[in-house]
PDB file with SEQRES, HELIX, SHEET and CRYST1 records, atoms N, CA, C and O in Angstrom:
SEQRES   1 A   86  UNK UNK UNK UNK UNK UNK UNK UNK UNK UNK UNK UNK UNK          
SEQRES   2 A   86  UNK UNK UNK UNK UNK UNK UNK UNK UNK UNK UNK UNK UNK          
SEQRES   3 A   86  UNK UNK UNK UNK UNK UNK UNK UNK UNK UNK UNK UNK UNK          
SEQRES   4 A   86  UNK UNK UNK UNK UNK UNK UNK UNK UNK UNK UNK UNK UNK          
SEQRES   5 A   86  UNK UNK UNK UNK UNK UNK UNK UNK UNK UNK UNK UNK UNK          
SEQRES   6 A   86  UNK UNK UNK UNK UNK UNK UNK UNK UNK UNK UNK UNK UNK          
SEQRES   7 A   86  UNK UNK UNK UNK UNK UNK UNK UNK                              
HELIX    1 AA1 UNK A    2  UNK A    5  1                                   4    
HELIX    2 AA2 UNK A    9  UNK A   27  1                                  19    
HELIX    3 AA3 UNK A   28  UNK A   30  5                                   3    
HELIX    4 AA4 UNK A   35  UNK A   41  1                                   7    
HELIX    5 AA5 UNK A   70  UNK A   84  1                                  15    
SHEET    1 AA1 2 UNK A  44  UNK A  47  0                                        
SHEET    2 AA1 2 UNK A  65  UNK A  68 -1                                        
SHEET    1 AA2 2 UNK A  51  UNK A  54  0                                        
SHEET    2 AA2 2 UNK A  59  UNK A  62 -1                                        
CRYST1    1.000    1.000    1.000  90.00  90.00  90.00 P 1           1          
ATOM      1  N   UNK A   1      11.347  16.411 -43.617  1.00  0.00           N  
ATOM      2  CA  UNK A   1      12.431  15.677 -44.244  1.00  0.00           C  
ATOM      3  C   UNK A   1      12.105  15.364 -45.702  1.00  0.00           C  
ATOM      4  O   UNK A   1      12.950  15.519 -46.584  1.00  0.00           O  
ATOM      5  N   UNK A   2      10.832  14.910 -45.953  1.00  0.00           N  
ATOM      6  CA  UNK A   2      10.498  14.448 -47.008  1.00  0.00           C  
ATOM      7  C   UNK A   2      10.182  15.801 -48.312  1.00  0.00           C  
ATOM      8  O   UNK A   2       9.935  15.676 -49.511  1.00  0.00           O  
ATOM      9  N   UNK A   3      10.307  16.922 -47.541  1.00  0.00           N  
ATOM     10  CA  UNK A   3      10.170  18.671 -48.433  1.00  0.00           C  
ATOM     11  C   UNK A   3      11.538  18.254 -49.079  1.00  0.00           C  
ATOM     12  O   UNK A   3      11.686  17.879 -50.242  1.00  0.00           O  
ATOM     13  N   UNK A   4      12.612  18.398 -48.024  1.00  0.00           N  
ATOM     14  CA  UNK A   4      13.980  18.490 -48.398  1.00  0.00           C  
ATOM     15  C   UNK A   4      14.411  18.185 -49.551  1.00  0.00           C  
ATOM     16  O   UNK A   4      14.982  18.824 -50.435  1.00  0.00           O  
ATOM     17  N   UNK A   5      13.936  16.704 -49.396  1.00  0.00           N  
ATOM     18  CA  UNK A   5      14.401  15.828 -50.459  1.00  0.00           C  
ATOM     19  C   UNK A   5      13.977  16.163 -51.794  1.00  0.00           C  
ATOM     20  O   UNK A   5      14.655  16.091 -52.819  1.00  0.00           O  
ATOM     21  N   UNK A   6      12.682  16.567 -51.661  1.00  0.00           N  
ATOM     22  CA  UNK A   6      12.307  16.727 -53.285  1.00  0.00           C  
ATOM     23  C   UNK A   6      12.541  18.048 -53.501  1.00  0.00           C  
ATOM     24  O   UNK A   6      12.000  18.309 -54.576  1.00  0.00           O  
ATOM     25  N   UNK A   7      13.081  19.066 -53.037  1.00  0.00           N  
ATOM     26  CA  UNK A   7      13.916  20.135 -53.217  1.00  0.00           C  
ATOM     27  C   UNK A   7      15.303  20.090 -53.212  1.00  0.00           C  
ATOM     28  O   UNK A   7      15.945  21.111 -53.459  1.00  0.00           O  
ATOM     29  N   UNK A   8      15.868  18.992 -52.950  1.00  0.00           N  
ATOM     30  CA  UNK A   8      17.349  18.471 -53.562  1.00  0.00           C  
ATOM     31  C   UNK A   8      16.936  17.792 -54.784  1.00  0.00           C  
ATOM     32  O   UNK A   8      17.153  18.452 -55.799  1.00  0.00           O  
ATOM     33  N   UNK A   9      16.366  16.578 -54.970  1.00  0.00           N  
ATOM     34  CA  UNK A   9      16.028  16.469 -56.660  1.00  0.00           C  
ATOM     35  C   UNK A   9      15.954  17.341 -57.477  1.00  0.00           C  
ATOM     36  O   UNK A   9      16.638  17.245 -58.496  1.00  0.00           O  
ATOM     37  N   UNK A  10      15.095  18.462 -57.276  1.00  0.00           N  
ATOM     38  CA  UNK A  10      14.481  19.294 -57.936  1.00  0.00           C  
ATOM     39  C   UNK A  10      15.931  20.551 -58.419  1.00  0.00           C  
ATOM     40  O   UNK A  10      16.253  20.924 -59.547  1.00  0.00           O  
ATOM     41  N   UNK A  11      16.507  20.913 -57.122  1.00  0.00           N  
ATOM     42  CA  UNK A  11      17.659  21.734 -57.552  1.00  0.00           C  
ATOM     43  C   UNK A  11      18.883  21.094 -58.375  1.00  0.00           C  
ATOM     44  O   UNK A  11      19.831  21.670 -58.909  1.00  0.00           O  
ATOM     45  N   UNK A  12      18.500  19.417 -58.300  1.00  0.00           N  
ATOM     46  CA  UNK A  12      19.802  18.690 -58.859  1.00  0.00           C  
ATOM     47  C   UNK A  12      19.338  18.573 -60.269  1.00  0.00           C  
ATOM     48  O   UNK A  12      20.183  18.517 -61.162  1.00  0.00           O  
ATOM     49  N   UNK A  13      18.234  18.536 -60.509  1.00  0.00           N  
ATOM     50  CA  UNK A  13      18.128  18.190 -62.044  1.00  0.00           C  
ATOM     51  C   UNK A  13      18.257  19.429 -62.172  1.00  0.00           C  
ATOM     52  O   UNK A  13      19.046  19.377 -63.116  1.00  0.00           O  
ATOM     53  N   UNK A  14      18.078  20.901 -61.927  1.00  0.00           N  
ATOM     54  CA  UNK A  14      17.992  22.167 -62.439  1.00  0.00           C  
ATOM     55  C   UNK A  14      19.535  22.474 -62.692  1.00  0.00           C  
ATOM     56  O   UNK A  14      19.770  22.994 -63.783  1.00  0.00           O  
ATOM     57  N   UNK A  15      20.839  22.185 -61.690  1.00  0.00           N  
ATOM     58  CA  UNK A  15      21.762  22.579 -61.849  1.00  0.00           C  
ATOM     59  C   UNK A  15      22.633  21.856 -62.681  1.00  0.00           C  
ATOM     60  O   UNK A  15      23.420  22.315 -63.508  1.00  0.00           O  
ATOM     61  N   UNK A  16      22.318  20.108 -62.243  1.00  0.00           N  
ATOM     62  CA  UNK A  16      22.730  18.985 -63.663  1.00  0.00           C  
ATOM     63  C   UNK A  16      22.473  19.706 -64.787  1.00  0.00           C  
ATOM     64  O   UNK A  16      23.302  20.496 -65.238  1.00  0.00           O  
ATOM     65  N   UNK A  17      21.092  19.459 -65.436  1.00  0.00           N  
ATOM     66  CA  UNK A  17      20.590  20.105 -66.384  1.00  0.00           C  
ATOM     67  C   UNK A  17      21.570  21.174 -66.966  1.00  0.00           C  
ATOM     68  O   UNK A  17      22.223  20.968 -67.989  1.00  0.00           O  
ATOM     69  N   UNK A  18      21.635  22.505 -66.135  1.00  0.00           N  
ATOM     70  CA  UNK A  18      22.232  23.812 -67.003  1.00  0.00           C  
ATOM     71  C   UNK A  18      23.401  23.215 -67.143  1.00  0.00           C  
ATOM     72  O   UNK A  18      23.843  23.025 -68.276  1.00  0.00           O  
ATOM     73  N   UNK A  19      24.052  22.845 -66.099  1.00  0.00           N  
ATOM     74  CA  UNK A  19      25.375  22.476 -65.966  1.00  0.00           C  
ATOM     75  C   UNK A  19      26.211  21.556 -67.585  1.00  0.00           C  
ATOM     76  O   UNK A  19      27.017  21.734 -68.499  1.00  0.00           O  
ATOM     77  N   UNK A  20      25.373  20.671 -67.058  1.00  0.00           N  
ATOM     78  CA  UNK A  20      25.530  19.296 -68.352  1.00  0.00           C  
ATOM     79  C   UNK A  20      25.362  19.687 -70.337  1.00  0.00           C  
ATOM     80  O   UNK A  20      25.845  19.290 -71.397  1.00  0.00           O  
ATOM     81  N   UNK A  21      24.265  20.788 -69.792  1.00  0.00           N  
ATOM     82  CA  UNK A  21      23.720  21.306 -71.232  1.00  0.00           C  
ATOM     83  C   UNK A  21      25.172  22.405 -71.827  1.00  0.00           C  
ATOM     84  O   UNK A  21      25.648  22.600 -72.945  1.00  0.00           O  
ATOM     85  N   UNK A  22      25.384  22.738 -70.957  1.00  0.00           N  
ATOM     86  CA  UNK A  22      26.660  23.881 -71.299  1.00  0.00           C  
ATOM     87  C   UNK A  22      27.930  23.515 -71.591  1.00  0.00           C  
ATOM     88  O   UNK A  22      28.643  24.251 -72.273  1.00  0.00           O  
ATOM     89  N   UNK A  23      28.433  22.143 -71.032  1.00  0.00           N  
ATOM     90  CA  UNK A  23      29.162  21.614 -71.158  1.00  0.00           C  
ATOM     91  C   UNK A  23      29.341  20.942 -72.346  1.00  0.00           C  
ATOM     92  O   UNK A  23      30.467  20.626 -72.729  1.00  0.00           O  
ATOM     93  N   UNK A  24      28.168  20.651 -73.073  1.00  0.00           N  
ATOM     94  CA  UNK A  24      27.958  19.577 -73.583  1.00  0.00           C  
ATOM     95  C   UNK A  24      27.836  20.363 -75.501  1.00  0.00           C  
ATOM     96  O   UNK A  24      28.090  19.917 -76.620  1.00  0.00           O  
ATOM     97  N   UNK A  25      27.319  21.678 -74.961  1.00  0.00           N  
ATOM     98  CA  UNK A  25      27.587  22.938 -75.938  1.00  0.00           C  
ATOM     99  C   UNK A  25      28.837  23.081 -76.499  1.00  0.00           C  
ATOM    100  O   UNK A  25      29.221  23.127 -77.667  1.00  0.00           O  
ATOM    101  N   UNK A  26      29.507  23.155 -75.223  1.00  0.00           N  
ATOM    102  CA  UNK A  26      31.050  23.760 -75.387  1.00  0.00           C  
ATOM    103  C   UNK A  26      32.164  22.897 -75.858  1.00  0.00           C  
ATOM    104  O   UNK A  26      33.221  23.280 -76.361  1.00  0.00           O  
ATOM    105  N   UNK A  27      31.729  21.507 -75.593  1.00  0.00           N  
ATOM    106  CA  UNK A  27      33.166  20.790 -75.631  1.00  0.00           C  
ATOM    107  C   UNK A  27      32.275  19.948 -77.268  1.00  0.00           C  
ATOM    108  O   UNK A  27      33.095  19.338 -77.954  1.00  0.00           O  
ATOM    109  N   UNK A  28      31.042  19.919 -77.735  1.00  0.00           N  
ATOM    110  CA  UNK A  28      30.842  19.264 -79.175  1.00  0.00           C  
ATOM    111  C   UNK A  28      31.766  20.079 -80.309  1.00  0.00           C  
ATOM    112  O   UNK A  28      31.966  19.415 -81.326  1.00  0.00           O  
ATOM    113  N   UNK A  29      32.148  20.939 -80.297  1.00  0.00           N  
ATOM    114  CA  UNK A  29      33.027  21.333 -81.304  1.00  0.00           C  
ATOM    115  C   UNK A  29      34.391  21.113 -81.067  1.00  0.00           C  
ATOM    116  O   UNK A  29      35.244  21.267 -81.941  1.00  0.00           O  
ATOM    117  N   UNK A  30      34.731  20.609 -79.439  1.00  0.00           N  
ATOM    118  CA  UNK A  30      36.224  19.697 -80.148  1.00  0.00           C  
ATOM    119  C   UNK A  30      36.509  18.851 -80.186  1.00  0.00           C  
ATOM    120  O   UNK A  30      37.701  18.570 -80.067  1.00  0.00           O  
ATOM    121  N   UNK A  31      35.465  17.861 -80.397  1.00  0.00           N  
ATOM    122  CA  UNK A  31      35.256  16.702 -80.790  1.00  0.00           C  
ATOM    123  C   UNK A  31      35.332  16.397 -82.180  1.00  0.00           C  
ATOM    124  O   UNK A  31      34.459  17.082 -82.713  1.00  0.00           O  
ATOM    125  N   UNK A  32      35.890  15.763 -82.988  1.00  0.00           N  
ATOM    126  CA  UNK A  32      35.856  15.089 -84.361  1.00  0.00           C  
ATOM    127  C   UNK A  32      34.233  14.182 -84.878  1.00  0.00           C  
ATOM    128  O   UNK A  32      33.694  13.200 -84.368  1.00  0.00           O  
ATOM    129  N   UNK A  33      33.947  14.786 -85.734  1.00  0.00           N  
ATOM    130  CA  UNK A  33      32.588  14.161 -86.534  1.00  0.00           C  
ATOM    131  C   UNK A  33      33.023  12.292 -86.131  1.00  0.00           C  
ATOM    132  O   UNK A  33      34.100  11.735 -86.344  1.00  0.00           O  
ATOM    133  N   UNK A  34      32.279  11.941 -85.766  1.00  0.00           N  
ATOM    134  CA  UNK A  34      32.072  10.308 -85.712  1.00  0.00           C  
ATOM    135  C   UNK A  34      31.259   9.730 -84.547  1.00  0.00           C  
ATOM    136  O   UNK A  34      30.489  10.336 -83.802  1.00  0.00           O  
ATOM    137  N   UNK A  35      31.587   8.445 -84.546  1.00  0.00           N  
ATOM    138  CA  UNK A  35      30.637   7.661 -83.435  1.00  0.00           C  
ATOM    139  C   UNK A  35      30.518   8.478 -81.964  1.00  0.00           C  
ATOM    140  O   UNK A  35      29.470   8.938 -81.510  1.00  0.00           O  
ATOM    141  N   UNK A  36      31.314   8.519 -81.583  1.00  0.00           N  
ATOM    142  CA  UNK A  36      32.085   9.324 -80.340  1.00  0.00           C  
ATOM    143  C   UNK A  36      31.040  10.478 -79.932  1.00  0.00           C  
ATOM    144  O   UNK A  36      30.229  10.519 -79.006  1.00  0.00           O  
ATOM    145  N   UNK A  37      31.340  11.392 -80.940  1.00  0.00           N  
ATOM    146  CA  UNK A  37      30.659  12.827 -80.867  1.00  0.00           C  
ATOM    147  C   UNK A  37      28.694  12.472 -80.965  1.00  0.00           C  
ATOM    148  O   UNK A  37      27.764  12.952 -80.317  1.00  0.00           O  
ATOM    149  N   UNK A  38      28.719  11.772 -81.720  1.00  0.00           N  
ATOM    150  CA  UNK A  38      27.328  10.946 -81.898  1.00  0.00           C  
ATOM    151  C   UNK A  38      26.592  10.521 -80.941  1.00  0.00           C  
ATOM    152  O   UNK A  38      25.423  10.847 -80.736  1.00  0.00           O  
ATOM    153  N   UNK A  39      27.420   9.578 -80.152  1.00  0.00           N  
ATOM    154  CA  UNK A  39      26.617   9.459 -78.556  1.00  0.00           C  
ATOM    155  C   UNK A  39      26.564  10.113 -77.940  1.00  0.00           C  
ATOM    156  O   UNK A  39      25.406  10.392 -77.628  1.00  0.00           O  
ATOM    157  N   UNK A  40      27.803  11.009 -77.150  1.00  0.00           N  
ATOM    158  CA  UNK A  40      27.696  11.941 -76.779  1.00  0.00           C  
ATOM    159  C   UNK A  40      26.681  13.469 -76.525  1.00  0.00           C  
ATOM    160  O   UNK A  40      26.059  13.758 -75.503  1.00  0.00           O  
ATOM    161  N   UNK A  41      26.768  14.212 -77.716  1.00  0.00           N  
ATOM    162  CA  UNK A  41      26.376  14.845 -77.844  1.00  0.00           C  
ATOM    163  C   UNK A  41      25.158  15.093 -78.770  1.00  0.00           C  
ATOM    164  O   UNK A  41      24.617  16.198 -78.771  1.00  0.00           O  
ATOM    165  N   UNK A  42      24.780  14.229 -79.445  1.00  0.00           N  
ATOM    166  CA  UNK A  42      23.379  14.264 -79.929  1.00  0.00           C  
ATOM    167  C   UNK A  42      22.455  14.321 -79.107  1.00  0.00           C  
ATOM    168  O   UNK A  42      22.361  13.658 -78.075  1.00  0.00           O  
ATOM    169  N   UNK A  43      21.452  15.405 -79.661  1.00  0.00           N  
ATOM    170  CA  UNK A  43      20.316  15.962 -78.704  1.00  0.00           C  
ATOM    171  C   UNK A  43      18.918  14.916 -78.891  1.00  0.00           C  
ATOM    172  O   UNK A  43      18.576  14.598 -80.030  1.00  0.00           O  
ATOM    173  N   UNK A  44      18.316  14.524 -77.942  1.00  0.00           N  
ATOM    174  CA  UNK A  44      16.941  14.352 -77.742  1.00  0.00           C  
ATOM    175  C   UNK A  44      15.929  15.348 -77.374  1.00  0.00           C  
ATOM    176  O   UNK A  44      15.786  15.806 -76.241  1.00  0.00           O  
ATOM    177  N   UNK A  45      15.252  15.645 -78.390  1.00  0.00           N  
ATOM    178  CA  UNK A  45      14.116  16.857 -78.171  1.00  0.00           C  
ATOM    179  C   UNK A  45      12.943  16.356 -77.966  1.00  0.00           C  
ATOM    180  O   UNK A  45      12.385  15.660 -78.815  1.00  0.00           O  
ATOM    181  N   UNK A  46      12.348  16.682 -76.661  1.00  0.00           N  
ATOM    182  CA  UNK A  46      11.206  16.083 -76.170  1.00  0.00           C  
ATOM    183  C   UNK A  46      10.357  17.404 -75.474  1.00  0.00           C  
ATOM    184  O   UNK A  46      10.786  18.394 -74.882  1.00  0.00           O  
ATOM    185  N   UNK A  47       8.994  16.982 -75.804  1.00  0.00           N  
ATOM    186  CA  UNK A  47       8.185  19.098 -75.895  1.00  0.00           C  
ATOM    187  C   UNK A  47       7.102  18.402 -76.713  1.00  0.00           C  
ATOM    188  O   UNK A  47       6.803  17.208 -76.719  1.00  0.00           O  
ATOM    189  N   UNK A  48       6.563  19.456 -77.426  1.00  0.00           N  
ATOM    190  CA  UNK A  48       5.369  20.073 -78.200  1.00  0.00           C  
ATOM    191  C   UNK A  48       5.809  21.301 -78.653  1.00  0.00           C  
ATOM    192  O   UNK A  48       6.403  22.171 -78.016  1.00  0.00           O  
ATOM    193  N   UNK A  49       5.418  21.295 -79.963  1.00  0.00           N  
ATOM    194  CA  UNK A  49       5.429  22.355 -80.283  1.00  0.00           C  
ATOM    195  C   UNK A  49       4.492  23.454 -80.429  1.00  0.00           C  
ATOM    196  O   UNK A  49       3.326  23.276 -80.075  1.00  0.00           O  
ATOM    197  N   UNK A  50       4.982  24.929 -81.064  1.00  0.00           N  
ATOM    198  CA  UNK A  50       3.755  25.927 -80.487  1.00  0.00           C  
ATOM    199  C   UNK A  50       2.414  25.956 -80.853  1.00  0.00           C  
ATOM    200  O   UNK A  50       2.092  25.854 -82.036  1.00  0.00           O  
ATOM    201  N   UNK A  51       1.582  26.087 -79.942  1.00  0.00           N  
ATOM    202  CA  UNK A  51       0.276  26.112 -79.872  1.00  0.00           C  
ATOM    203  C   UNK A  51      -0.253  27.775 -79.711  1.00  0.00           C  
ATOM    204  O   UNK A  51      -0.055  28.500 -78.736  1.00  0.00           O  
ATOM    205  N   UNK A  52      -1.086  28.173 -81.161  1.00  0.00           N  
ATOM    206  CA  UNK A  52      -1.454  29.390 -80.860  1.00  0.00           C  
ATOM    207  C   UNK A  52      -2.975  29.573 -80.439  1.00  0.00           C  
ATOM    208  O   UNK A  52      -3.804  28.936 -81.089  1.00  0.00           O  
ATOM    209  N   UNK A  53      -3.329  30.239 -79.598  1.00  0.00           N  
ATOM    210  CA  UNK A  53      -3.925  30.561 -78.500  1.00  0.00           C  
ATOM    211  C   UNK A  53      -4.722  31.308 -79.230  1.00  0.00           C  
ATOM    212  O   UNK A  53      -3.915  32.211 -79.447  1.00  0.00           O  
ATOM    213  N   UNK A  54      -6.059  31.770 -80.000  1.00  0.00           N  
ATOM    214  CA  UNK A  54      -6.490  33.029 -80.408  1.00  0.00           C  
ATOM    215  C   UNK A  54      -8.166  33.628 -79.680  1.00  0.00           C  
ATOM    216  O   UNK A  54      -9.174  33.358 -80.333  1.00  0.00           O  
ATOM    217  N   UNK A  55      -8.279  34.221 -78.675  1.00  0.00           N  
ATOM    218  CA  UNK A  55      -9.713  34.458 -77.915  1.00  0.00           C  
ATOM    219  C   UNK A  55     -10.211  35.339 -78.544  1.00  0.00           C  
ATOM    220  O   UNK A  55     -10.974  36.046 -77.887  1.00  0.00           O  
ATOM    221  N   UNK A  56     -10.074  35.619 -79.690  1.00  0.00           N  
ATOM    222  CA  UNK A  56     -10.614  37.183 -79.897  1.00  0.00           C  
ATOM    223  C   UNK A  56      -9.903  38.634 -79.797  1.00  0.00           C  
ATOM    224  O   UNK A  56      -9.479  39.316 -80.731  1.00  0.00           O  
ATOM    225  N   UNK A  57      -9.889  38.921 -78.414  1.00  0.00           N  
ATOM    226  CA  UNK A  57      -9.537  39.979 -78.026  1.00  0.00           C  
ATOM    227  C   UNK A  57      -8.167  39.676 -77.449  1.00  0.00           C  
ATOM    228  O   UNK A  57      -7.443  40.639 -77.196  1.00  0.00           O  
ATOM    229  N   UNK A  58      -7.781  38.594 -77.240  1.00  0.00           N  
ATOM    230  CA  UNK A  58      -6.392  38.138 -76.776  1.00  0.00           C  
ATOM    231  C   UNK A  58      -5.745  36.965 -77.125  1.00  0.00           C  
ATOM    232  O   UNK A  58      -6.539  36.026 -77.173  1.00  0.00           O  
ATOM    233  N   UNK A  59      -4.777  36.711 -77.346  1.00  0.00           N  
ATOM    234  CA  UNK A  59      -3.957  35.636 -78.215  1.00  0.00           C  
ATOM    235  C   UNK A  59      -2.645  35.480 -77.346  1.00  0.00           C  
ATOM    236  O   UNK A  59      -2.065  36.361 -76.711  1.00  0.00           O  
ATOM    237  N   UNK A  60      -2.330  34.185 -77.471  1.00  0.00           N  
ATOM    238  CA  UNK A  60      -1.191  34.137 -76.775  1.00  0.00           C  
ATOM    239  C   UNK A  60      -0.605  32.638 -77.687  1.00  0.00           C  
ATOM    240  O   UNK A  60      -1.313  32.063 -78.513  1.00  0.00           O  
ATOM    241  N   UNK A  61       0.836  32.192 -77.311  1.00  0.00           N  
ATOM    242  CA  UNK A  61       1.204  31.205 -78.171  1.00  0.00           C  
ATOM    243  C   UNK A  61       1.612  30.221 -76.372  1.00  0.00           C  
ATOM    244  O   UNK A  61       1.744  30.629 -75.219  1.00  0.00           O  
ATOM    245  N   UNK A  62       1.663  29.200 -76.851  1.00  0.00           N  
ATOM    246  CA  UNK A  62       2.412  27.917 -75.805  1.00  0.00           C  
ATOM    247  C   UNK A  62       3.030  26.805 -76.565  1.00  0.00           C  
ATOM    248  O   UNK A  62       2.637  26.143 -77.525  1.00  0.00           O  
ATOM    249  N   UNK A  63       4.289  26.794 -75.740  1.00  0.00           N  
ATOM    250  CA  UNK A  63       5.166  26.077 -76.101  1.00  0.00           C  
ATOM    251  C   UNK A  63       6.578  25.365 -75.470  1.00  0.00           C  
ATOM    252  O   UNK A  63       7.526  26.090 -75.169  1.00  0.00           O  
ATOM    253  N   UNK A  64       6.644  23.905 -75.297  1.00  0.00           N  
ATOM    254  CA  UNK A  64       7.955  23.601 -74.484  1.00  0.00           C  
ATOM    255  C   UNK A  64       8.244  22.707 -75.351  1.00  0.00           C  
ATOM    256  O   UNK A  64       7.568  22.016 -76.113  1.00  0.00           O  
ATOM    257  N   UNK A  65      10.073  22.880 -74.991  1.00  0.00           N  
ATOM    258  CA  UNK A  65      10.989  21.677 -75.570  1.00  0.00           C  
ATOM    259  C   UNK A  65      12.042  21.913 -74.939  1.00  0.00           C  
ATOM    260  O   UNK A  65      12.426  23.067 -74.743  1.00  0.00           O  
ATOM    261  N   UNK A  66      13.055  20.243 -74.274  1.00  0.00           N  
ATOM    262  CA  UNK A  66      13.289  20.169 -74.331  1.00  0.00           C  
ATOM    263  C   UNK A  66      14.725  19.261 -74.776  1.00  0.00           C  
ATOM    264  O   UNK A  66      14.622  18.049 -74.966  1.00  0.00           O  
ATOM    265  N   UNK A  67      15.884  19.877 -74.902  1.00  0.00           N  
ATOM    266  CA  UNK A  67      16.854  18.915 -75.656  1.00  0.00           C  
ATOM    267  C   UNK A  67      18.004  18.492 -74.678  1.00  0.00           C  
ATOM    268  O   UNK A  67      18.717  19.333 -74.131  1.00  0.00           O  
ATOM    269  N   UNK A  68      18.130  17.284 -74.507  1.00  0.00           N  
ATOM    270  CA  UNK A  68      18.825  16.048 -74.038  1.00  0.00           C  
ATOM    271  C   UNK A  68      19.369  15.375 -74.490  1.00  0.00           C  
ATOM    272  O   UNK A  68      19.128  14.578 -75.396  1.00  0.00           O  
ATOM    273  N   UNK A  69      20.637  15.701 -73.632  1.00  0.00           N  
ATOM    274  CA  UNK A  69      21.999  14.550 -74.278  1.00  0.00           C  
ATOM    275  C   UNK A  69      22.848  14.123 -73.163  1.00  0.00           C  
ATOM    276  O   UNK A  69      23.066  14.913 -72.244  1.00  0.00           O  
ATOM    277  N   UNK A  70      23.216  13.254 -73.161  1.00  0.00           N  
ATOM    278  CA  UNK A  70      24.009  11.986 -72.469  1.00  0.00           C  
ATOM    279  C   UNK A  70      24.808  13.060 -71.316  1.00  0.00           C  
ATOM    280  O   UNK A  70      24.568  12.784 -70.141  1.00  0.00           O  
ATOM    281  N   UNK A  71      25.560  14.031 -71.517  1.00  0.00           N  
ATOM    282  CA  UNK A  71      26.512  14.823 -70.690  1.00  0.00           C  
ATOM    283  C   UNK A  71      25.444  15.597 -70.042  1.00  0.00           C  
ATOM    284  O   UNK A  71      25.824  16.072 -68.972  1.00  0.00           O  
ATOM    285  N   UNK A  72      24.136  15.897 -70.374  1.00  0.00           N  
ATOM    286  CA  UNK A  72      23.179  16.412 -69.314  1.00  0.00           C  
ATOM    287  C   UNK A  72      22.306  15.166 -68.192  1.00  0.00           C  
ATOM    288  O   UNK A  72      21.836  15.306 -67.063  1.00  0.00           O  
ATOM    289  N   UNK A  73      22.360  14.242 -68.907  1.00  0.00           N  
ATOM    290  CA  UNK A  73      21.829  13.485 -67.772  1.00  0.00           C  
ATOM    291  C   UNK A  73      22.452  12.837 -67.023  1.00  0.00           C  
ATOM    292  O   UNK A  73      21.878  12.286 -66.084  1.00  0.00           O  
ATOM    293  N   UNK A  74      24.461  12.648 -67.308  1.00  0.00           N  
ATOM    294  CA  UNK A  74      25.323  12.443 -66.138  1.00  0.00           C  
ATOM    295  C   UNK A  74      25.230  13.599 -65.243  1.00  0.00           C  
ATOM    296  O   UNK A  74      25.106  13.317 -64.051  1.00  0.00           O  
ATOM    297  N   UNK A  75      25.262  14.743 -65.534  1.00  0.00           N  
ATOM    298  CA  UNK A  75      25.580  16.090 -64.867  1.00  0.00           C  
ATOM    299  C   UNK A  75      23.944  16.363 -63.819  1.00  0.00           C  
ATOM    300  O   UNK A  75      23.865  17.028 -62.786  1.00  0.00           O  
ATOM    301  N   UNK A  76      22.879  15.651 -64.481  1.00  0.00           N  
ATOM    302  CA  UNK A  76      21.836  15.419 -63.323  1.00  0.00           C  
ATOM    303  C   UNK A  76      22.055  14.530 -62.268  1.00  0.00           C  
ATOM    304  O   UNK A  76      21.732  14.757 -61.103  1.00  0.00           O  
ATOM    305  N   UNK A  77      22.714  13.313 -62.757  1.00  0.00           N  
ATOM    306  CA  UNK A  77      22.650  12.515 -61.562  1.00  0.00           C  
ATOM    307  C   UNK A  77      23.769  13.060 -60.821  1.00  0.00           C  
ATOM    308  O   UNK A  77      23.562  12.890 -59.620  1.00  0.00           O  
ATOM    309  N   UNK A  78      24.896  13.660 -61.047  1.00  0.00           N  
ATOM    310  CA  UNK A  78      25.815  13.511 -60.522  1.00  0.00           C  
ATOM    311  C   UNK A  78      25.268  15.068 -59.476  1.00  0.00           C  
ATOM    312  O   UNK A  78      25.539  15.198 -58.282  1.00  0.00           O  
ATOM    313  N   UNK A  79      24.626  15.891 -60.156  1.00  0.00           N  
ATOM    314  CA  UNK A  79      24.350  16.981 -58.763  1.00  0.00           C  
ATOM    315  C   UNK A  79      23.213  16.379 -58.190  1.00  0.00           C  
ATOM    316  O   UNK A  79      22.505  17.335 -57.873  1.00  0.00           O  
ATOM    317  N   UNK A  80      22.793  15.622 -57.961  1.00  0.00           N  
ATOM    318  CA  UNK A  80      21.196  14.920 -57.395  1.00  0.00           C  
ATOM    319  C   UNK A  80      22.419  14.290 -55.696  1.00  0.00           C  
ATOM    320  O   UNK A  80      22.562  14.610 -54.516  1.00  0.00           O  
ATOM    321  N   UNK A  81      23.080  13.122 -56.841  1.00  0.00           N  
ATOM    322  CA  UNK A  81      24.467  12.801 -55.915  1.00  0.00           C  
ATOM    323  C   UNK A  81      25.293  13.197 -54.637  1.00  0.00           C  
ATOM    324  O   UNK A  81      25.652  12.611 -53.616  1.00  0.00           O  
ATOM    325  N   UNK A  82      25.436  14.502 -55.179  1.00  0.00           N  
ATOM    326  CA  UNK A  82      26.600  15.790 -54.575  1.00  0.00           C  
ATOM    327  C   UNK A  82      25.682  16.226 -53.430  1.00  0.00           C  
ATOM    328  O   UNK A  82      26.129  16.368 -52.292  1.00  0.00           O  
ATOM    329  N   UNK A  83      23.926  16.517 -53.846  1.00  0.00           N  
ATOM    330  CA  UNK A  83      23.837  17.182 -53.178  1.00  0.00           C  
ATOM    331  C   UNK A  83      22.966  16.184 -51.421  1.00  0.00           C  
ATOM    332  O   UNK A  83      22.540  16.525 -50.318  1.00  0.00           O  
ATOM    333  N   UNK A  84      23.136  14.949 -52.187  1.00  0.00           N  
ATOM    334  CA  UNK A  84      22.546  14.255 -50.928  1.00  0.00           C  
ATOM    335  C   UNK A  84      23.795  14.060 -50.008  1.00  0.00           C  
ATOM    336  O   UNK A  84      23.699  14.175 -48.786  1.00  0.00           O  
ATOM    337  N   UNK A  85      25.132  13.720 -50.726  1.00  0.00           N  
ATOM    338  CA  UNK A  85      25.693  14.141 -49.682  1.00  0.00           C  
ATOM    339  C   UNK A  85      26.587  15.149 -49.077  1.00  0.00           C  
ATOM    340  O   UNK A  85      27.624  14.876 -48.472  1.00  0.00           O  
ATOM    341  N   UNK A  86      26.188  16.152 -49.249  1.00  0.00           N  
ATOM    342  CA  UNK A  86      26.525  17.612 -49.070  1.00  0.00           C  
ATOM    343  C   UNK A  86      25.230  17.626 -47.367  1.00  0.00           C  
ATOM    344  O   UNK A  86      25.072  18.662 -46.720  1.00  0.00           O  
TER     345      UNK A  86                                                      
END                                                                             
């Protein structure tokens, strides 16, 4: 029971997430410049940036970020939501 669950979290923030992020893409340009669009859709970028890797004979780079805004973290809770009671 207790797998389940954190494989419903886990798929709810993944599908919130894309879900919310796309949405949140699509509808900031018909929104009017001001307060509104401001809360909304302003991103929070949270990460590190790239780290290059150099061994000699092999190199590699690492790197995460990501960006968060208000219509992605309703669209998490709300599939976290859906899917407990689904």
């Amino acid at each position: 029971m207790r797998r389940r669950r954190l494989g419903n979290i886990v798929l709810g923030i993944t599908i919130g997430g894309i879900i919310g992020s796309a949405l949140s893409y699509l509808l900031s340009g018909a929104f009017p410049k001001g307060p509104v669009k401001n809360f909304f859709f302003s991103a929070l970028k949270v990460g590190f940036s790239t780290v290059q890797v150099n061994l000699g004979f092999f190199s590699f780079s690492l790197g995460l970020s990501i960006n968060i805004t208000i219509l992605t973290v309703i669209f998490i809770f709300l599939a976290i939501y859906l899917l407990y009671k689904l």
